[in-house]
NUBAMI-800663 format. One record per residue: residue number from 0; residue in one letter; chain; x, y, z of N, C-alpha, C in turn. Coordinates in pm, 1 decimal, m for minus. Example, Ala and Ser with C-alpha at 12.3 -4.5 7.8 and 13.67 -1.06 7.14 Angstrom:
! residues 2
     n   res   chain        nc1        nc2        nc3       cac1       cac2       cac3        cc1        cc2        cc3
     0     A       A     1319.0     m569.0      780.0     1230.0     m450.0      780.0     1320.0     m330.0      780.0
     1     S       A     1285.0     m225.0      708.0     1367.0     m106.0      714.0     1290.0        3.0      787.0
This chain:
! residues 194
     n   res   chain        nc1        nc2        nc3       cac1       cac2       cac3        cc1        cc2        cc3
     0     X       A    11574.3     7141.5     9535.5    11494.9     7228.6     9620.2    11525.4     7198.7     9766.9
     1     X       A    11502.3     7325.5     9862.3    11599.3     7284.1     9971.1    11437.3     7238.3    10079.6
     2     X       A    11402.6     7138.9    10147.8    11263.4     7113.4    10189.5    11300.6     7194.7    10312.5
     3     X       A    11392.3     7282.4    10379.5    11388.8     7344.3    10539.4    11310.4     7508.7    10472.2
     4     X       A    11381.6     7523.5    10354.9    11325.1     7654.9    10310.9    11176.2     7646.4    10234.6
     5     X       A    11111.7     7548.7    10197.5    11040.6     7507.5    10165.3    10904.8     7531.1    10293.4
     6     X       A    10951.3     7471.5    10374.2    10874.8     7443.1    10479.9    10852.2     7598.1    10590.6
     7     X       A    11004.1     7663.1    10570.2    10963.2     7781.1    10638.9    10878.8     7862.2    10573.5
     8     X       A    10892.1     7856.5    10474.2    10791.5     7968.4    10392.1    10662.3     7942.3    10379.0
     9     X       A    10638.8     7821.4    10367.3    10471.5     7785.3    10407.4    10442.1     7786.4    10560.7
    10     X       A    10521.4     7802.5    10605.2    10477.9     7804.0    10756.2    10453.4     8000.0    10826.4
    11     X       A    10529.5     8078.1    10678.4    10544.6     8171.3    10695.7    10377.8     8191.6    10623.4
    12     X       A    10349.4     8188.4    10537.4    10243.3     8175.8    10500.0    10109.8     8198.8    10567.0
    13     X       A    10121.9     8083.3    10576.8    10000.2     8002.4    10663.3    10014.7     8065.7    10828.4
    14     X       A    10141.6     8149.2    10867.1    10100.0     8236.4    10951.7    10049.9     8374.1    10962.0
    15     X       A    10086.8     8438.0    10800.1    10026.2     8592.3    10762.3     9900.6     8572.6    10709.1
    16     X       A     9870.0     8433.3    10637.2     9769.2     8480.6    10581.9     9651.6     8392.8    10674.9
    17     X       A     9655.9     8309.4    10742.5     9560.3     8256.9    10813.9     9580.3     8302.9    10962.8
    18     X       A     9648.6     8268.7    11013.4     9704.4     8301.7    11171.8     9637.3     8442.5    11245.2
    19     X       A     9730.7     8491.0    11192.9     9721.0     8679.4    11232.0     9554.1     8724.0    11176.7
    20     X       A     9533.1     8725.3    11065.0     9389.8     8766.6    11067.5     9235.4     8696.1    11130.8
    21     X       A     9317.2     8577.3    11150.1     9230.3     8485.3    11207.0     9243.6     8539.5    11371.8
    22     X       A     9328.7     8566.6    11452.4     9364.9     8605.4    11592.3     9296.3     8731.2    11605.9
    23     X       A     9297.7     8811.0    11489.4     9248.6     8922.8    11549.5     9105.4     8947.4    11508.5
    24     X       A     9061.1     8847.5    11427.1     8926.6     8871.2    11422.2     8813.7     8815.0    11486.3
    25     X       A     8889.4     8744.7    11600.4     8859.5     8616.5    11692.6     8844.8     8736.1    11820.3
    26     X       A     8942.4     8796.4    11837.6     8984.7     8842.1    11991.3     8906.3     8968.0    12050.8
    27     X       A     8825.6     9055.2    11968.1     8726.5     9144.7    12067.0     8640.1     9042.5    12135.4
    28     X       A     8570.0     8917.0    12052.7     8498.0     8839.4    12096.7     8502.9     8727.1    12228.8
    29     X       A     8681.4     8732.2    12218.5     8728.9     8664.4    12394.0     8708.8     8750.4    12465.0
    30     X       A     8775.4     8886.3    12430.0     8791.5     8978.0    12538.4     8618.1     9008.9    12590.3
    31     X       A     8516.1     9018.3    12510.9     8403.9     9039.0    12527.7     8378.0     8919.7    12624.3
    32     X       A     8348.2     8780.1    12612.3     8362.4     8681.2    12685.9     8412.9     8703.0    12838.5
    33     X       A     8532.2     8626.5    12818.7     8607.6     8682.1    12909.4     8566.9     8817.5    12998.0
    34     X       A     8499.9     8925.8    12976.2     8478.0     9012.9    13102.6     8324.9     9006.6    13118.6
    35     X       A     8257.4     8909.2    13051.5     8116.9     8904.6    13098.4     8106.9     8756.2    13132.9
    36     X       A     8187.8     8639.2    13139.1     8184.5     8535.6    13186.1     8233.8     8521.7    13301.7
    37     X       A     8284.5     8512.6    13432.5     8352.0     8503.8    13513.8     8438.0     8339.0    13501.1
    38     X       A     8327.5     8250.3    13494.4     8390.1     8099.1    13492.0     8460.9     8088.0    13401.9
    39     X       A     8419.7     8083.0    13209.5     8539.2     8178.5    13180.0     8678.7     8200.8    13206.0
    40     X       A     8654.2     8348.0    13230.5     8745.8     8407.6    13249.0     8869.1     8357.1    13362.0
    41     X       A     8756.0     8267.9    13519.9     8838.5     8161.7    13548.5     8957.8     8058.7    13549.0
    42     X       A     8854.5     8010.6    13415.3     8889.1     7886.4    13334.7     9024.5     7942.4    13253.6
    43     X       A     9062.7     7977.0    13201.5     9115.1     8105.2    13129.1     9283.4     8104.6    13222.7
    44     X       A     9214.1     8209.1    13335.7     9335.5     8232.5    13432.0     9409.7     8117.8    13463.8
    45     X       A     9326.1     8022.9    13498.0     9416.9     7875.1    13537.5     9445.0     7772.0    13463.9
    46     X       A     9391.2     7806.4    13342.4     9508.0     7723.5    13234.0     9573.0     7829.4    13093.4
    47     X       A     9655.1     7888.2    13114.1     9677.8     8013.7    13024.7     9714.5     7873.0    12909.5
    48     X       A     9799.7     7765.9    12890.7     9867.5     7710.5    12795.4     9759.5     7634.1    12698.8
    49     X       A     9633.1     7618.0    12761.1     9535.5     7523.4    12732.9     9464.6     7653.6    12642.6
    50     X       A     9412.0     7766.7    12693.9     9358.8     7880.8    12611.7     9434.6     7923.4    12511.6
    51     X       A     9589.2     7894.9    12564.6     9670.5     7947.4    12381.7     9664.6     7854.9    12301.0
    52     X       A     9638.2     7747.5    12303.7     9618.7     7621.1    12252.1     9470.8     7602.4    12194.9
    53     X       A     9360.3     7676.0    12199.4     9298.8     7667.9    12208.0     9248.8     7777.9    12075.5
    54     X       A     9301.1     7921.5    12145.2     9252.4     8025.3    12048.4     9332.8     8004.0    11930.2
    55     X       A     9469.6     7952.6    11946.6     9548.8     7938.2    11810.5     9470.5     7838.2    11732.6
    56     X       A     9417.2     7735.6    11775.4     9305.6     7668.6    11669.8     9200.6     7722.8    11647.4
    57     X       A     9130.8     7795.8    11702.0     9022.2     7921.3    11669.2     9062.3     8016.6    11572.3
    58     X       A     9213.3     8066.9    11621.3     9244.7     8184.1    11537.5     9296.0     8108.5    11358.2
    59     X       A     9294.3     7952.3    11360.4     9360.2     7922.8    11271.3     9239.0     7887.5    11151.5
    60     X       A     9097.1     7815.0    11180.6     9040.0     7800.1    11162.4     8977.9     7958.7    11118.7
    61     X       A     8944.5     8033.2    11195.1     8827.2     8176.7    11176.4     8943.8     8214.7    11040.4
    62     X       A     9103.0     8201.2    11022.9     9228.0     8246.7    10916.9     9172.8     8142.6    10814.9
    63     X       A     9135.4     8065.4    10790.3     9149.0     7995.0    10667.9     8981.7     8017.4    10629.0
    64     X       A     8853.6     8066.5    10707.6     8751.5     8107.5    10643.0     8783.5     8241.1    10547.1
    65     X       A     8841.8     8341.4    10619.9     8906.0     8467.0    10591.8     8953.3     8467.1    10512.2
    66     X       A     9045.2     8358.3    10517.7     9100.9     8373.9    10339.1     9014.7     8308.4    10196.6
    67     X       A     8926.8     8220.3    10221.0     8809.9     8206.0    10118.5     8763.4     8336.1    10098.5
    68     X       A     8697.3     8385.2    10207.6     8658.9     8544.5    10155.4     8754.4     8598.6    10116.6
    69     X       A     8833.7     8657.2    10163.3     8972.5     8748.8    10058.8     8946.8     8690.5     9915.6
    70     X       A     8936.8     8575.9     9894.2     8938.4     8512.7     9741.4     8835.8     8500.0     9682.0
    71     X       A     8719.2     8554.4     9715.7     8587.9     8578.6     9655.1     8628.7     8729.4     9664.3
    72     X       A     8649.5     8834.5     9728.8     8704.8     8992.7     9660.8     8767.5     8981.8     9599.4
    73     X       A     8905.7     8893.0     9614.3     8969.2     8902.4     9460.8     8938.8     8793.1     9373.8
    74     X       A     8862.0     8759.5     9355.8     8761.5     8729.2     9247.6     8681.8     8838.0     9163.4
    75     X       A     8660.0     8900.5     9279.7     8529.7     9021.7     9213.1     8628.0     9110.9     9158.2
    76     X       A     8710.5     9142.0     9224.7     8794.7     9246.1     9146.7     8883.9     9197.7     9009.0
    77     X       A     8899.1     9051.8     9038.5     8946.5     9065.8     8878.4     8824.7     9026.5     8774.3
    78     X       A     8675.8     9027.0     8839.5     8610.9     8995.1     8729.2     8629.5     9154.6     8709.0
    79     X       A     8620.1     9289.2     8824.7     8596.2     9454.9     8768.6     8731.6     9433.1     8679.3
    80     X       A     8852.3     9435.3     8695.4     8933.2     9450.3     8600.1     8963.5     9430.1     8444.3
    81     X       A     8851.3     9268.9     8479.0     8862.9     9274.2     8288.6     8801.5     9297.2     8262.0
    82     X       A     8642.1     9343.8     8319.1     8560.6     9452.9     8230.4     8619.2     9605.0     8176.9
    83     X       A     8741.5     9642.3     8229.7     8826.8     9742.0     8213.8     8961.1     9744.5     8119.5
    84     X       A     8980.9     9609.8     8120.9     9077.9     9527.5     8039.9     9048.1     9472.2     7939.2
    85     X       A     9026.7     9432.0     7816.3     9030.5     9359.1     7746.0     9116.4     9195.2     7736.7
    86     X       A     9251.9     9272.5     7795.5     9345.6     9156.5     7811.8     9407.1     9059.1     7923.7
    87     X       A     9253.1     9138.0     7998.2     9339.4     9135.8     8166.6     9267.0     8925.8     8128.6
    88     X       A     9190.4     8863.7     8104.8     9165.2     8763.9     8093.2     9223.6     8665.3     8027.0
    89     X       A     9270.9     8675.7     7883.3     9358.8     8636.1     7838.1     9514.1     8590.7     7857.1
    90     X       A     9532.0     8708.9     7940.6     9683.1     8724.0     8039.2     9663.1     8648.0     8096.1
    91     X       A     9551.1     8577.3     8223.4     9563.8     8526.9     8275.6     9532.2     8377.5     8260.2
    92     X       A     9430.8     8357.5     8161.8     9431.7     8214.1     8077.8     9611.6     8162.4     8020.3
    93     X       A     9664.0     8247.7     7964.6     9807.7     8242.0     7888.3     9865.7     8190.7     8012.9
    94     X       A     9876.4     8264.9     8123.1     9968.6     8239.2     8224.2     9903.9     8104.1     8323.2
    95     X       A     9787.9     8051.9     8330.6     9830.3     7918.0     8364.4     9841.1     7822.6     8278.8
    96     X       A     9809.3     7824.2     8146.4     9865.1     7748.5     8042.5     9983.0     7756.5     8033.5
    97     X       A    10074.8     7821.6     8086.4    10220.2     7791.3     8053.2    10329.7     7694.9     8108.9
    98     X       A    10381.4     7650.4     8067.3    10485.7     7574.4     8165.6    10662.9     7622.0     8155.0
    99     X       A    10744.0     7644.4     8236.3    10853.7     7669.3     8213.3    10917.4     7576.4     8283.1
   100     X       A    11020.9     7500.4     8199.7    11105.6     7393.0     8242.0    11231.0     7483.3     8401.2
   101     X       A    11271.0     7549.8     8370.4    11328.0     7654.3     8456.6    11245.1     7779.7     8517.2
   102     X       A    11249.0     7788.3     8663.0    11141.7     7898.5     8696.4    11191.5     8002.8     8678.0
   103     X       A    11128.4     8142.1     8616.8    11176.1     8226.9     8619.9    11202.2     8290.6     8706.4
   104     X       A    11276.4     8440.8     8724.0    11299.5     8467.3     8882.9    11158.0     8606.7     8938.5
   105     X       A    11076.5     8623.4     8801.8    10992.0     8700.5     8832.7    10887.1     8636.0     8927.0
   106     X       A    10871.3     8457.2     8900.8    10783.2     8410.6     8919.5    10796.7     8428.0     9119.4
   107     X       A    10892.4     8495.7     9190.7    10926.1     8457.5     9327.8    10858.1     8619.2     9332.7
   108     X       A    10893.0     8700.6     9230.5    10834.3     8841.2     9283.3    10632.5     8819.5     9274.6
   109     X       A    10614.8     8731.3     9201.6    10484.5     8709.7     9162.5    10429.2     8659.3     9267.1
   110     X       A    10499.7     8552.3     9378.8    10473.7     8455.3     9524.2    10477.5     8603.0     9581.1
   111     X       A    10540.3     8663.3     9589.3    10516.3     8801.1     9722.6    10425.4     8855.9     9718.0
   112     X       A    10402.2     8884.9     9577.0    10292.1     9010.4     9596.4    10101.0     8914.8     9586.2
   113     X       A    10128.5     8784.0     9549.4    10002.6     8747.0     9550.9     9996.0     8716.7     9707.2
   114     X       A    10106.9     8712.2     9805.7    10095.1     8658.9     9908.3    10084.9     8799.3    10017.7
   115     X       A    10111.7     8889.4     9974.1    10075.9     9004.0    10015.8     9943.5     9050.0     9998.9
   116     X       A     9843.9     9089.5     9869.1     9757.6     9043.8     9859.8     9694.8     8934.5     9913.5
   117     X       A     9689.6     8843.0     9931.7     9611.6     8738.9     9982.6     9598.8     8786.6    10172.8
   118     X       A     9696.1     8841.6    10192.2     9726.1     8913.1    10394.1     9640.8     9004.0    10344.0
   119     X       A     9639.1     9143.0    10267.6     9549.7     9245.3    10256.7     9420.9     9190.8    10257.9
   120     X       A     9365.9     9099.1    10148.8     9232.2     9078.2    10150.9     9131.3     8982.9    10287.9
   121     X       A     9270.7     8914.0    10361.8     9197.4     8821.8    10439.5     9158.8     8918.1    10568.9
   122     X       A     9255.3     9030.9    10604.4     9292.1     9086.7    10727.6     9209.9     9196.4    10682.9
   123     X       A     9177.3     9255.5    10555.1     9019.5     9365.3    10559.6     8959.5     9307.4    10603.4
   124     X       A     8914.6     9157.1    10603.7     8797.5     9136.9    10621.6     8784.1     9073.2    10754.8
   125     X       A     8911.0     9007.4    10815.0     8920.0     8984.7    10965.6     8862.8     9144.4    11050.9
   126     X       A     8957.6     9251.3    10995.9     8915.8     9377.3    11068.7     8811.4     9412.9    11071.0
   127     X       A     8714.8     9404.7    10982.6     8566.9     9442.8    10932.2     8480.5     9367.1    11055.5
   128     X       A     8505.4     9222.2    11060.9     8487.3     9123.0    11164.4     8484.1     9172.3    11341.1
   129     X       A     8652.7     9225.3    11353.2     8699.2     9259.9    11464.6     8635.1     9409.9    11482.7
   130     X       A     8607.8     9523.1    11408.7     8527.2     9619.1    11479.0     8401.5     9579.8    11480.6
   131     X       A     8309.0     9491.1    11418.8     8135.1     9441.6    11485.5     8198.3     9410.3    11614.5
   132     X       A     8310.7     9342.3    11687.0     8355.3     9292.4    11800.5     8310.5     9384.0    11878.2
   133     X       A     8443.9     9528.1    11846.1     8425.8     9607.9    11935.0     8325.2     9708.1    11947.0
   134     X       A     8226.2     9683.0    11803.4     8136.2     9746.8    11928.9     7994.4     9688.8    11988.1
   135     X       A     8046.6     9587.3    11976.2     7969.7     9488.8    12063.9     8027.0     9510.5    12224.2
   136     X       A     8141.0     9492.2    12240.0     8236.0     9532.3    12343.6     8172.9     9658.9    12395.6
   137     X       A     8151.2     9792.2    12316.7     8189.2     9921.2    12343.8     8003.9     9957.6    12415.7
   138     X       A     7944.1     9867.3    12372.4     7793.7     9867.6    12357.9     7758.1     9875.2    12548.8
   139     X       A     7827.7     9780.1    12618.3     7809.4     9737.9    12746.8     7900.2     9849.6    12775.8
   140     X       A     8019.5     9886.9    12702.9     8103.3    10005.7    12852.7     8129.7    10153.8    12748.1
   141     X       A     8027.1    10155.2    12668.8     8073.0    10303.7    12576.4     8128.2    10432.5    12636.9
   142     X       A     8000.7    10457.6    12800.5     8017.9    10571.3    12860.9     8174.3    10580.1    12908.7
   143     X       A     8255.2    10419.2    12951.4     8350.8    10453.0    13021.4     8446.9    10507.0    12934.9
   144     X       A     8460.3    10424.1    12826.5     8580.8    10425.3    12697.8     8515.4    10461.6    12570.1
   145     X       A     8492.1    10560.7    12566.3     8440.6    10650.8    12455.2     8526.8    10660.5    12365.1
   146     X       A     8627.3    10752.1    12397.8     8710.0    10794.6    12330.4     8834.2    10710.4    12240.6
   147     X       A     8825.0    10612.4    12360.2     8934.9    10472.0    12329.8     8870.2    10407.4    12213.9
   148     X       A     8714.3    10381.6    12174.2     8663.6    10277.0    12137.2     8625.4    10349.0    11988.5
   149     X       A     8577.3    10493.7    11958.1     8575.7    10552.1    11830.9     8688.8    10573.8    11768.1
   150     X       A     8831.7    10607.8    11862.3     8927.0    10600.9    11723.6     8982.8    10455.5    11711.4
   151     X       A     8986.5    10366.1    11820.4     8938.2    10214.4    11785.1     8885.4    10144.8    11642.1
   152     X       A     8774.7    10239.1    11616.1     8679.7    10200.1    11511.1     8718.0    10276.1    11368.6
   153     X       A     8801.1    10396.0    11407.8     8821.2    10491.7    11302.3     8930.3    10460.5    11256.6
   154     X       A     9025.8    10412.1    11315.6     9102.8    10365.6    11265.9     9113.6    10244.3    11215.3
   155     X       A     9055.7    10139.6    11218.8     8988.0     9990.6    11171.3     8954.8    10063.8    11051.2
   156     X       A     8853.5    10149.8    11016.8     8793.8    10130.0    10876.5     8893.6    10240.6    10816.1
   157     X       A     8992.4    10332.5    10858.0     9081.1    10421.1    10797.0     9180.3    10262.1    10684.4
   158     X       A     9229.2    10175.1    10809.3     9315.1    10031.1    10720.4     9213.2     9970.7    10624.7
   159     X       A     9110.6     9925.7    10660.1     9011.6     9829.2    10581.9     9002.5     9886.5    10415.4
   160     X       A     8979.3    10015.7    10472.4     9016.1    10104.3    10291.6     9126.9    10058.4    10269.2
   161     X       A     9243.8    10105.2    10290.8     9360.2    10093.3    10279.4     9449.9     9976.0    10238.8
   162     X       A     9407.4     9871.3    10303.8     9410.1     9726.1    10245.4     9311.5     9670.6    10148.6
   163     X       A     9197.0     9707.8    10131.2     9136.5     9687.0    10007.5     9170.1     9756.6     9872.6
   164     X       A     9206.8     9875.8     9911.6     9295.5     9972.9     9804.3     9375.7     9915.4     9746.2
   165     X       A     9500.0     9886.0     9796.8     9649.1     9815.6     9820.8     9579.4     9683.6     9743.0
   166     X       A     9520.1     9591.7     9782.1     9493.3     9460.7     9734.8     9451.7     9499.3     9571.0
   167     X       A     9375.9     9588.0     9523.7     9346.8     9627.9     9424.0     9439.7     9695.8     9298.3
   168     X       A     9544.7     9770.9     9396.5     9655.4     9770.2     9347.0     9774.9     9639.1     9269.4
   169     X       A     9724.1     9558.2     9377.2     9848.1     9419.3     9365.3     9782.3     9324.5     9238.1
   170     X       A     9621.0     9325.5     9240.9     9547.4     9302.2     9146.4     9598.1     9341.7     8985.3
   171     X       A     9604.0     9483.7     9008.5     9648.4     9550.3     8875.6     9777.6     9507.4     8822.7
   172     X       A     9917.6     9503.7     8913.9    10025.0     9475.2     8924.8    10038.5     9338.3     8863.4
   173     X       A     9957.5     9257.2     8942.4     9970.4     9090.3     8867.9     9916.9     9043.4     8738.8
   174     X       A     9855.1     9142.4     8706.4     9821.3     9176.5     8540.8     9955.1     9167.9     8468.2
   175     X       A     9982.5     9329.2     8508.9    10106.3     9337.7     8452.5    10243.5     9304.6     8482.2
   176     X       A    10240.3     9172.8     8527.7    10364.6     9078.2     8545.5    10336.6     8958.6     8476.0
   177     X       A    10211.5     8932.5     8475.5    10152.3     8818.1     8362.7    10172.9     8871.5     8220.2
   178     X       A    10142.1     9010.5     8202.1    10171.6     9039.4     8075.0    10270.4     9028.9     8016.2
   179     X       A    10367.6     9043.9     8119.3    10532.7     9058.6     8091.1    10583.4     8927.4     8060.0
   180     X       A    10506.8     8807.0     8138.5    10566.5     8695.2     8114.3    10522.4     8639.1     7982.7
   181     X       A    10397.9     8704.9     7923.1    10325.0     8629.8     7814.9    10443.3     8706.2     7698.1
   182     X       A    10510.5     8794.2     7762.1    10615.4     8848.5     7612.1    10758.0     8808.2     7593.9
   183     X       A    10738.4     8665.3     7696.3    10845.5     8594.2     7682.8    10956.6     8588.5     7760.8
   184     X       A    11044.2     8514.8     7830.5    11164.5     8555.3     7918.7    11280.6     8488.9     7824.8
   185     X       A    11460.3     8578.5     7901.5    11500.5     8583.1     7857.0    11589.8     8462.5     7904.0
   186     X       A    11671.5     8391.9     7826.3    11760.7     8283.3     7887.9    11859.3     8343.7     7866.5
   187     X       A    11957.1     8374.7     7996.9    12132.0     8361.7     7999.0    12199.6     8312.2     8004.1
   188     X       A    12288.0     8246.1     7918.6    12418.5     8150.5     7969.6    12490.5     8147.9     8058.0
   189     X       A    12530.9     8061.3     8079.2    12645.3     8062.7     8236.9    12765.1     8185.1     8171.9
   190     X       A    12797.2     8204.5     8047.4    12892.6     8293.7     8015.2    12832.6     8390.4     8002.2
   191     X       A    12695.7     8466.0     8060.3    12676.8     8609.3     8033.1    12592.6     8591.8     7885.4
   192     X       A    12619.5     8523.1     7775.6    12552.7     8549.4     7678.0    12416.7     8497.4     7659.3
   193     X       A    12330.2     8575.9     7526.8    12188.3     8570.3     7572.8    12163.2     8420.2     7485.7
């Protein structure tokens, strides 16, 4: 195993799924700050390296609550699924009982899409977070930025569907890649034969 590729990919990780939803579900609440604090906002101006240093541990921390929640929705959704499934539970008992001496190569398509999922569910719920922001924000200057601040909001909950959708989708999907694996994989020889 190569530990540079190892390391980028958890670092890739741990920046989609904690980082980014954590930053943005942090940041109506600076920007709110910031224009009603002056000292603040000050404080802020004259150390920009100390505030990026600062919100990136905010934004990293508020990312790793975010993703507990993402994992209590997809919790709930795979408890809705196997009330819909019969097998959706079983599949998934089978599949961590298993061990394969050689990884299969589905198991890397299986890392994407749970890791895609896991960005959908953390970042609905960062966004859900980030519009209470704005209109907390929009509350003090609505009259000025009206227009800016409702499709602001309309478009926040147009994605929040959209990524909860999608996550529900990937839900279904990882069913049926567990299923596939519970029907066995195939070994190839270095000569092509099975």
């Amino acid at each position: 195993m190569d530990i540079s590729n190892a390391f980028k990919e958890d670092v890739f990780r741990a920046l989609v799924i904690t980082f980014i939803p954590g930053a943005f579900s942090i940041a109506p609440y600076i920007v709110f700050a910031y224009i009603n604090y002056s000292q603040l906002s000050h404080l802020i101006n004259n150390n920009l390296i100390g505030f990026a240093i600062v919100y990136s541990i905010i934004a990293i921390a508020s990312g790793m609550i975010l993703e507990d929640l993402g994992s209590r929705i997809e919790a709930a959704m795979g408890k809705m699924k196997s009330k819909n499934d019969a097998r959706y539970d079983f599949e998934w008992d089978n599949y961590l009982c298993t061990y394969y001496e050689q990884k299969p190569i589905i198991f890397n398509y299986i890392s994407g899409v749970v890791m895609r999922m896991k960005f959908e569910l953390s970042f609905a719920v960062a966004l859900v977070i980030m519009g209470v922001g704005l209109v907390i924000i929009a509350y003090d200057n609505y009259h000025q930025y009206r227009t800016e601040f409702t499709l602001a909001l309309l478009f926040t909950t147009i994605l929040i569907y959209y990524l909860v959708s999608e996550a529900y989708t990937s839900v279904e999907l990882l069913g049926k890649l567990r299923d596939k694996l519970s029907e066995g994989i195939y070994v190839v020889g270095l000569d092509g034969s099975d």
